[in-house]
N, C-alpha and C positions, 0 to 999 in steps of 0.2 A: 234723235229728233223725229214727230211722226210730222209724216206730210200727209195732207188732205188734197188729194190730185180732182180736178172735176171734167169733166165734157158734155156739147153736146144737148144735155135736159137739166134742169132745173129740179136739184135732189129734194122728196118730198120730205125725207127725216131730217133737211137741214134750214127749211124752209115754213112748208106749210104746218110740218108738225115741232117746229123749233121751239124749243124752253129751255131757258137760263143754263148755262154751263154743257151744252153741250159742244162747244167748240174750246173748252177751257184745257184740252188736253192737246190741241193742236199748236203746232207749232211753226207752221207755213204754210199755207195756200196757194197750190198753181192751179191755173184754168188754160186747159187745152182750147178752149176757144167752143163759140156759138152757144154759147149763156148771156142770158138779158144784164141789161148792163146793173137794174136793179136788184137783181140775185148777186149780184158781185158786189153792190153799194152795201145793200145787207149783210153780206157777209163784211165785210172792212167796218162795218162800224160794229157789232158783236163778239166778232175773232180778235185773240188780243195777238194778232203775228201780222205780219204783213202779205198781202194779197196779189201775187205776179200772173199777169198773163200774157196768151199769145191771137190772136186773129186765129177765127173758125173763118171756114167760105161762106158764110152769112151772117157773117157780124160788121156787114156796111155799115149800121144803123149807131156803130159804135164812132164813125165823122162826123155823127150829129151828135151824140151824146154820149161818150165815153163815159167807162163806167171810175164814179169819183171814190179817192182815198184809195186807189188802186194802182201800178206800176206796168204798164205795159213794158216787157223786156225783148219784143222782136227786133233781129237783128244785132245780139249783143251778148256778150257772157255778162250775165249778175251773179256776182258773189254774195249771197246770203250766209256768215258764218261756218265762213270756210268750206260753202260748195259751191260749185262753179256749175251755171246754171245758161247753156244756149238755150236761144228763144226764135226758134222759125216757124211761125204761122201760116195759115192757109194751106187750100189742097190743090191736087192738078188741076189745070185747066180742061173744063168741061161746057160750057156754057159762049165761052167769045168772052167773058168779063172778067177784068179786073173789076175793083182790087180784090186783094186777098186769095185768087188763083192765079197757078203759075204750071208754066212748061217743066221738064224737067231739064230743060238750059237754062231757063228764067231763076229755077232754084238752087242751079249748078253754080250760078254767077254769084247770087245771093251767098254760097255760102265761100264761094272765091275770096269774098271781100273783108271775112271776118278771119281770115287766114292768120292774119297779123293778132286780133285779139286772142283766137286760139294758140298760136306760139308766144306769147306772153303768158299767157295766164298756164301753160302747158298742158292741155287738154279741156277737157270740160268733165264734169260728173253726173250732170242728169242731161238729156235732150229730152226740150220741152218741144212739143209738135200738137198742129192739128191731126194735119195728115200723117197716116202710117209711113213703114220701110215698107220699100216692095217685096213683097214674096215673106212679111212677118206681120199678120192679122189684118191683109190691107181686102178688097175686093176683088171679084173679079171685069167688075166694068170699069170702063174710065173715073166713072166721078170719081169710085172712092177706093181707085190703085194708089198703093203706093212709091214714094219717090226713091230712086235707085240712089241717088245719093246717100240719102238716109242710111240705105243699108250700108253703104262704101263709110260712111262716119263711123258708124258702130265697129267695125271691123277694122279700120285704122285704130282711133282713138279708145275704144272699148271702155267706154262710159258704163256706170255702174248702174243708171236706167234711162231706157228711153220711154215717155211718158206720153202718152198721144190719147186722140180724139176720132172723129169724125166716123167710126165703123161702127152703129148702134147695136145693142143686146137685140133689138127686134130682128135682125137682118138671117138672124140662122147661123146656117153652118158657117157663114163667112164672119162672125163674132168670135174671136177669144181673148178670156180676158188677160192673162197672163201669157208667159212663156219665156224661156231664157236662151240666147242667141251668145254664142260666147260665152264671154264675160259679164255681157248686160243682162236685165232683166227689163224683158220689154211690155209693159203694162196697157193695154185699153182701160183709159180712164172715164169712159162712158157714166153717167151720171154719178158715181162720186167711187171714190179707191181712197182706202186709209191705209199707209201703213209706216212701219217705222223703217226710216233709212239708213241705219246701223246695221240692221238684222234682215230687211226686207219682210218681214213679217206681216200679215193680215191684219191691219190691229182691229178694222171694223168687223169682220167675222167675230171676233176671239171677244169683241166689248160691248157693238153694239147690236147686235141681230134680235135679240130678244126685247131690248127696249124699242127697238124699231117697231116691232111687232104690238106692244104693251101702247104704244105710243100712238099709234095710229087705231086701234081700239078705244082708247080714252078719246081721241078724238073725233070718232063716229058716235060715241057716249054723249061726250058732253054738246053735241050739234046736231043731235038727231031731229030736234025740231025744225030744223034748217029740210033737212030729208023730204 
């Protein structure tokens, strides 16, 4: 199964420079959260798989207008074909505001509660987050530390990825995009990660780097008069 993981920015090779069949090879889409709700519309209505996500710490806008054809699963294991998918959005509390920021009691209780669906369903296989695990690609300031639980889940239950958001490519040395902890492989899903969940594999490296590149050429071509 390849998943199409997103965070964060609004991917140009899935968006501005989008043409027919480029999402025909996917087969899920998760959004770690703080993508417009219209980037998530458009994808659900071109993607032929179904579209799951979770609260970024600036996706208030998503009480006004939730992004449609799409499944928010915070708070809950989704089973998609046989993989068990936790959904806890938002990041630490930095600001005084809810929603979508939380202590790390606030996030302790949050995941207290889903106790019961985790021993039901016997663990989970991906953790979908905005925010990082602390001390695995989170920052060094408040906003964008990661939550100590987080890490306490991966090392109980040893989920086979934990898939997150909120630590941007711009940010430097505190950005990686990969790394494996355990058992898990813990991914920064910063503007878009392809790969396959069978093998862990890169699949957007390996498929599409060059048409990215072709793609966005054709597209300064054919709009130059725009320039």
């Amino acid at each position: 199964m390849n998943i199409l993981a997103l965070a964060d920015v609004e991917s140009k090779f899935f968006w501005d420079f989008y043409r027919p069949g480029k999402l025909d090879n996917v087969d899920l889409i998760l959004s770690c959260g703080d993508l417009r709700s219209e980037y998530l519309d458009f994808l659900t209505t071109f993607a032929k798989c179904p579209v799951l996500y979770v609260h970024g710490n600036h996706d208030t806008r998503y009480t006004r207008r939730p992004p449609e054809g799409c499944l928010c699963i915070e708070d809950q294991i989704y089973v998609y074909k046989g993989i068990r998918i936790l959904g806890l959005g938002g990041s630490m509390l930095y600001n005084g505001g809810p929603p979508f920021q939380y202590t790390d009691f606030q996030m302790r209780t949050r995941l207290l509660k889903l106790w019961l669906q985790i021993k039901w369903h016997r663990g989970f296989d991906i953790l979908l987050t905005h925010a990082p695990a602390l001390g695995l690609g989170d920052g060094s300031d408040r906003v964008h530390r990661g939550f100590e639980i987080f890490t306490q889940m991966l090392l109980r239950y040893h989920p086979r990825y934990h898939l997150y958001g909120h630590v941007h490519a711009e940010y430097g040395k505190d950005f990686i995009r990969r790394q494996t902890f355990m058992r898990t492989e813990v991914i920064n899903c910063y503007d878009k990660y392809l790969f396959d969940y069978e093998t862990g594999e890169d699949i957007f490296s390996r498929e599409y780097c060059q048409n990215d590149i072709s793609d966005i050429l054709d597209f300064n071509s054919e709009n130059q008069f725009l320039l």
